[in-house]
N, C-alpha and C positions, 0 to 999 in steps of 0.2 A: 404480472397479472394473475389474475386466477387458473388452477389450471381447470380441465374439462367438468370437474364436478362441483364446478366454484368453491371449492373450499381454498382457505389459506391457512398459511403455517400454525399450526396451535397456538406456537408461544408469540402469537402477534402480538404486540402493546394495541390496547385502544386507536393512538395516534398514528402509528404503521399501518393499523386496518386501513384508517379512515385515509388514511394521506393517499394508499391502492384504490379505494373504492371512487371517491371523490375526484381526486386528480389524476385516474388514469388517463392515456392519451385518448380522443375520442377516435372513433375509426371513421367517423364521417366530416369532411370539412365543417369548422367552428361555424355556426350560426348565430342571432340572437335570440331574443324569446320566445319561441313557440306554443301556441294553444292550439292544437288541430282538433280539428270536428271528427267523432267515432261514432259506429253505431252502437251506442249503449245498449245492455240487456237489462231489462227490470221485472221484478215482480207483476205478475196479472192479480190485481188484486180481486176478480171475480174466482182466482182459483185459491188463494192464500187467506183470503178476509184480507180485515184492515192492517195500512202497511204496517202501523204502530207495532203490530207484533209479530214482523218478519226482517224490521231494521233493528240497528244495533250501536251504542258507540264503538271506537273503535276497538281495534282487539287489543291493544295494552291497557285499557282503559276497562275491562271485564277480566273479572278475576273468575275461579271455578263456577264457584256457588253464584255470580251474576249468571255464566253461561247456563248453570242448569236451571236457571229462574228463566231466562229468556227464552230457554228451547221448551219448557213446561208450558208456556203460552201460545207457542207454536213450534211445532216441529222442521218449518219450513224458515225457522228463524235463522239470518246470514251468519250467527254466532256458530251453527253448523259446520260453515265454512272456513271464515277468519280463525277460529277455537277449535279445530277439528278435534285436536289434542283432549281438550277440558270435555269435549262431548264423547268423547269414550270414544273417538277413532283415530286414525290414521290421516295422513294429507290424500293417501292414492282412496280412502274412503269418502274425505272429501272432493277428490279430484269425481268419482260414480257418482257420488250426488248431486253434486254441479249438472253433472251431463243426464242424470239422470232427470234432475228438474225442469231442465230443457226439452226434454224428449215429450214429456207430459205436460208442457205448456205452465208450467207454474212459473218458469221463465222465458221471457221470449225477447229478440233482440228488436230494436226499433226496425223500420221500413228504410228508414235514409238517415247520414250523418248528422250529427248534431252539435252542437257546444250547448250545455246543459246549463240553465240559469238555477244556481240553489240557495234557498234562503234559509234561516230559522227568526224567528222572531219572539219579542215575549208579549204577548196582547199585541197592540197594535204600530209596538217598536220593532223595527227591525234591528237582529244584531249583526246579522251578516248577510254579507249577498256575495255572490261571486258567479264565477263561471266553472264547469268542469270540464275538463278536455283532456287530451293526450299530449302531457308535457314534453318540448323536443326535450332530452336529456342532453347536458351538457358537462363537461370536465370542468371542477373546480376553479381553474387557470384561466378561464374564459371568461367570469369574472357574470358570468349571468345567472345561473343559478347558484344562491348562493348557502350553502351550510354553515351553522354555526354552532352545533356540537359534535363531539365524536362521536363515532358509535362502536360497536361490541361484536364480538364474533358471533356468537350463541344467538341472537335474535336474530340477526342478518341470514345467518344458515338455515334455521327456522324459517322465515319468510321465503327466500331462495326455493327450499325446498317443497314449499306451498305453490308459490307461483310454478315453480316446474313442473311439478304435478297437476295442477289445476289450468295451467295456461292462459291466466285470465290476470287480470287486475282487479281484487276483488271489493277495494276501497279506496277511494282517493285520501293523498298525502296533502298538508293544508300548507297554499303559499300564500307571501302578502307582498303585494309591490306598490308603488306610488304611479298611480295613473291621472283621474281626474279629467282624461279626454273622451277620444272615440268609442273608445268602449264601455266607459263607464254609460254613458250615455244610451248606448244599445244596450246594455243588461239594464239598467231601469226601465226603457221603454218596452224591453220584453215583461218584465213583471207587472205592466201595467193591462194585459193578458189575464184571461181565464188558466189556472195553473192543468198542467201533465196531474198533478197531484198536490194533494194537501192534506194534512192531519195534526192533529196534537196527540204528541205523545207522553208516557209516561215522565219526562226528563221536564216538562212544564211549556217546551218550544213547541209551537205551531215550524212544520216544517215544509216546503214548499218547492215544487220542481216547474220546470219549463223546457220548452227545446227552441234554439235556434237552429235553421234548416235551410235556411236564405245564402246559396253561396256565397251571396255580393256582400252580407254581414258577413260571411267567415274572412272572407280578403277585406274587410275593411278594417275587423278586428287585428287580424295578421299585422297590419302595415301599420296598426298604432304601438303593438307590443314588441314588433322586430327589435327596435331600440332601448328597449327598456330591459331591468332586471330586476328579481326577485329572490326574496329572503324564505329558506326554508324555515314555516315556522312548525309543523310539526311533521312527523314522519321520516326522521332520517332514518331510519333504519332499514325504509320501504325504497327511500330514495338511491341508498346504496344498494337495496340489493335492483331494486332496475338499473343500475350502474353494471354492476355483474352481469346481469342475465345480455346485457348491450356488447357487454366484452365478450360473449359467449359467441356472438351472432356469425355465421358467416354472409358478408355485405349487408346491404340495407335490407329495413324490416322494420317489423311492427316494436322491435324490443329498441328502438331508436327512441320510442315512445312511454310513458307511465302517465296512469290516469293522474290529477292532482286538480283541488281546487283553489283556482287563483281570484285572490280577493283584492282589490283594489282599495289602501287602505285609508288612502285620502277620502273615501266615500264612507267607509265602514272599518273605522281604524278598529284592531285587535284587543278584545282584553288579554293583558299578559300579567299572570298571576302569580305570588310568591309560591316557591317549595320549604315548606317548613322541613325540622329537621327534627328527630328523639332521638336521645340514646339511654333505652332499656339500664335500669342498673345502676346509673353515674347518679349519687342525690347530688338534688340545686345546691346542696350548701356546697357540699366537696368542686360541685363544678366551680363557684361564683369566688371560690375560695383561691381555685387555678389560675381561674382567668386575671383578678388582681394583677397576676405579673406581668400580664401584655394589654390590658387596657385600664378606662378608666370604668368604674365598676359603681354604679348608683341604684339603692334598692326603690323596688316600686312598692306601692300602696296595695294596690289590685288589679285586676287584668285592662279594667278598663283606661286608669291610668298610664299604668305598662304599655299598651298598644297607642296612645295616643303620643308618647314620650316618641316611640320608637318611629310613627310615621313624621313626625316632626325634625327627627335629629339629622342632622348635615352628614356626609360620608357614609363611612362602613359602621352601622348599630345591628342591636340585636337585641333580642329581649327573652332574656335565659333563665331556666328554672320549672319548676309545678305551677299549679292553681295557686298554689298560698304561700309560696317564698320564690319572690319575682324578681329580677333583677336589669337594670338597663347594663349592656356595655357599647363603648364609644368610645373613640380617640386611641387604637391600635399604635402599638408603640412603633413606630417607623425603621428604627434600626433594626427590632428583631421581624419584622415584618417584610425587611427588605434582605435578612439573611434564607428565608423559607419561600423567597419568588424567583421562577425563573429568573435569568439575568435578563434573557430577550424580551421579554414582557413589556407591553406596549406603557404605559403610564393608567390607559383607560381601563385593562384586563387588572391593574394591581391592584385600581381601586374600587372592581366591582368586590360588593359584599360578601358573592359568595365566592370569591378568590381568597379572602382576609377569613373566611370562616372554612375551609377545605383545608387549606393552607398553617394558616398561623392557629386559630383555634380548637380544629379538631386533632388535625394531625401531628402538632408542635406542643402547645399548650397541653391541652390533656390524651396524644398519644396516643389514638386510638386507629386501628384502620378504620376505612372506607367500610367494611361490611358491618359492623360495632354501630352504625347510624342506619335508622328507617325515616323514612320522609313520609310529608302529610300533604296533600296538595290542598293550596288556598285558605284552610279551612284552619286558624289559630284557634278557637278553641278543641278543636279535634285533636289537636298537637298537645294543648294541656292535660287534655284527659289521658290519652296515649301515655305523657308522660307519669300521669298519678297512677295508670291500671301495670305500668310495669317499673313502677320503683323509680324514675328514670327521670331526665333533666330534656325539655323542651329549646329549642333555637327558634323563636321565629324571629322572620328578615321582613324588609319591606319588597314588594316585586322588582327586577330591573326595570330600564325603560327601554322601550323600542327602538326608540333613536341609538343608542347604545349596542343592543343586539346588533342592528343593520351594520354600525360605522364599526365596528370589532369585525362582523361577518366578511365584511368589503375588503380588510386589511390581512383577513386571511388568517383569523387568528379564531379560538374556541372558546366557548365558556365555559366555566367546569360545571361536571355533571349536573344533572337533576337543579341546573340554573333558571328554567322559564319552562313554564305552562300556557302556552296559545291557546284562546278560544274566543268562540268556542269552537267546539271540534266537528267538522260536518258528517252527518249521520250515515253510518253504513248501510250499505243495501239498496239503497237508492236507485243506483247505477254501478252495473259493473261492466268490465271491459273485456273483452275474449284476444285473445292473440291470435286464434286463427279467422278470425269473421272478419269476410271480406265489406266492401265500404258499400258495397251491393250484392242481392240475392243472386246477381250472376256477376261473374267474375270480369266476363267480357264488357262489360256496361261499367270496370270501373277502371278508371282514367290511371289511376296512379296505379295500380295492379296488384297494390295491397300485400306487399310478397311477406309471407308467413315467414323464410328465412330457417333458423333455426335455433333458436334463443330456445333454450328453455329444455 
């Protein structure tokens, strides 16, 4: 396990991190699913203005120049915190401004525990609903919460060292489990409530909070989720580092805990969206020219036909090339395809797309490392243009499917990188979580004793 400063060995592989982080032992007897009620801290929007411009997506999802567009609208923007870095500070500058914010009432923690109902909608559809709580954390081998990518050293350390210094959970991590009972039932009935808050913001989503506060909902919700499990769909890098900061703890504590929002997805299933792929450099002709040797290779007309080819075709396709020399490929040659796959590889990991384009096409076919490739999220024509502004040959794929994520997650197995984009992604700043705030203003009024511990 980690030692005192949660770091691990440099030359760790991805899958050595993730196998420590993930499936360390837990130090507290295995549980099932936990959502426990905190007292959230939020923005006073009579000290900040409107939340629109003190929330944030989350911090991988803001590059610099997002961060300094966001803090230019307000200074009291959460990107201060999540992005200490991008904002020209430190994490211990983050950690004084957190407290500082608090001291001046810009932030302040609710009155009593909660489980937070959060929405985004677009007009009058909702895209997502959920709950937000303090996840129990659990070890990979318990089969309840469940990962389904590796993660990386460099981000985990990063986050680690944010949380350490700030003591807080400053964003929830997004889950999705299959409910459809007691709880689903109590989080629409709460939204059927005047909301804690509402706004539309820059991102086009109307966004919407609530509190549950009724302990007889919190035991009711406990006793429907006990038995059930949940797929991480975004945030593992956050996940593992609350994994660390757990293994850090001596005995119980609040670091048993990570904020996260669990969305019920038989109610409000996930969009999960393709990651495109460029590589700067390589022309379509030279790549289309490669590819010949490991698949079947059919030119397209134009992008719209290309993209319709592509969502149509059976197995692992792709639709390779610029704006103006398109090409389909499809039908990956099997034997050289089964020489570049693990041996253990389940049948379902061989044939996801982006196993046969990691694998066979980029790294076999045209030989390239992993760093040689930049990704486009969702957005295919963003990927052609990309390709045309650096000389460069475009991949796009069609999305995975959920079903797929979950039964690979279950089996204990990974997708390879930059495989699935969850959303949408629930808005920063909202609610954040403190590690030392007790569950009431006096300590002696709180049942469970809320022990601080020493995580962190």
């Amino acid at each position: 396990m980690p030692t005192v400063n949660g770091d691990l060995p440099s030359g760790s592989s991805p899958e050595e991190f993730s196998a420590r982080a993930f499936g360390a032992p837990d130090p507290r007897a295995a549980a099932g699913l936990v959502l426990a009620p905190f007292r959230g801290v939020r923005f006073d929007p009579r000290r900040v203005g409107g939340l629109a411009a003190v929330t944030s997506p989350p911090y991988d999802l803001i590059d610099d120049q997002a961060v300094r567009a966001l803090l230019d609208g307000d200074g009291h923007n959460v990107a201060r915190l999540i992005r200490s870095r991008a904002a020209g500070a430190d994490h211990a500058e983050a950690a004084a401004t957190l407290r500082r914010w608090l001291a001046d009432g810009s932030l302040a923690p609710d009155d009593r525990p909660a489980l937070y109902v959060y929405e985004a909608a677009e007009g009058a559809r909702v895209l997502q609903r959920g709950l937000i709580g303090a996840l129990g954390l659990r070890a990979e081998g318990d089969g309840v919460v469940l990962p389904h990518e590796n993660v990386y050293p460099g981000p985990v350390r990063d986050r680690l060292a944010l949380m350490t210094a700030t003591r807080a959970n400053l964003e929830p991590i997004l889950l999705t489990y299959e409910g459809g009972a007691a709880t689903a039932a109590i989080v629409d009935r709460a939204a059927d409530a005047d909301p804690l808050v509402a706004f539309l913001d820059r991102d086009g989503l109307t966004h919407r909070l609530w509190s549950i506060t009724d302990p007889r909902l919190h035991a009711e919700i406990a006793r429907d989720l006990l038995p059930r499990r949940a797929l991480i769909a975004d945030g593992h890098h956050r996940y593992a580092t609350y994994r660390l900061l757990q293994a850090r703890q001596d005995g119980p504590g609040p670091c048993d805990y990570g904020m996260a929002l669990l969305v019920d997805s038989t109610r409000y299933p996930p969009r999960l969206s393709a990651i495109h792929r460029v590589v700067p450099g390589l022309p379509p002709e030279r790549a289309a020219a490669a590819a010949r040797t490991a698949f079947t290779v059919a030119p397209q007309p134009d992008p719209d036909t290309g993209l319709a080819a592509l969502a149509a075709a059976r197995g692992p396709a792709f639709l390779l090339g610029g704006p103006d020399d398109l090409h389909l490929l499809t039908d990956p040659d099997p034997a050289r395809l089964a020489r570049v796959l693990p041996p253990d590889a389940s049948p379902l990991l061989r044939s996801l797309n982006t196993t046969v384009l990691d694998r066979l096409l980029i790294a076999d076919v045209w030989d390239l490392p992993a760093s040689a490739v930049e990704i486009v999220h969702d957005d295919p024509r963003a990927a052609l243009d990309l390709a045309r502004a650096t000389g460069g040959t475009a991949v796009l794929l069609n999305p995975l499917s959920v079903e797929d994520v979950t039964a690979l997650a279950a089996r204990g197995e990974r997708v390879p990188r930059k495989s699935t984009s969850f959303g949408p992604k629930p808005r920063s700043g909202l609610v954040l979580r403190l590690l030392d705030l007790p569950d009431h203003d006096d300590p002696a009024d709180d049942p469970a004793g809320n022990p601080s511990g020493n995580c962190g």
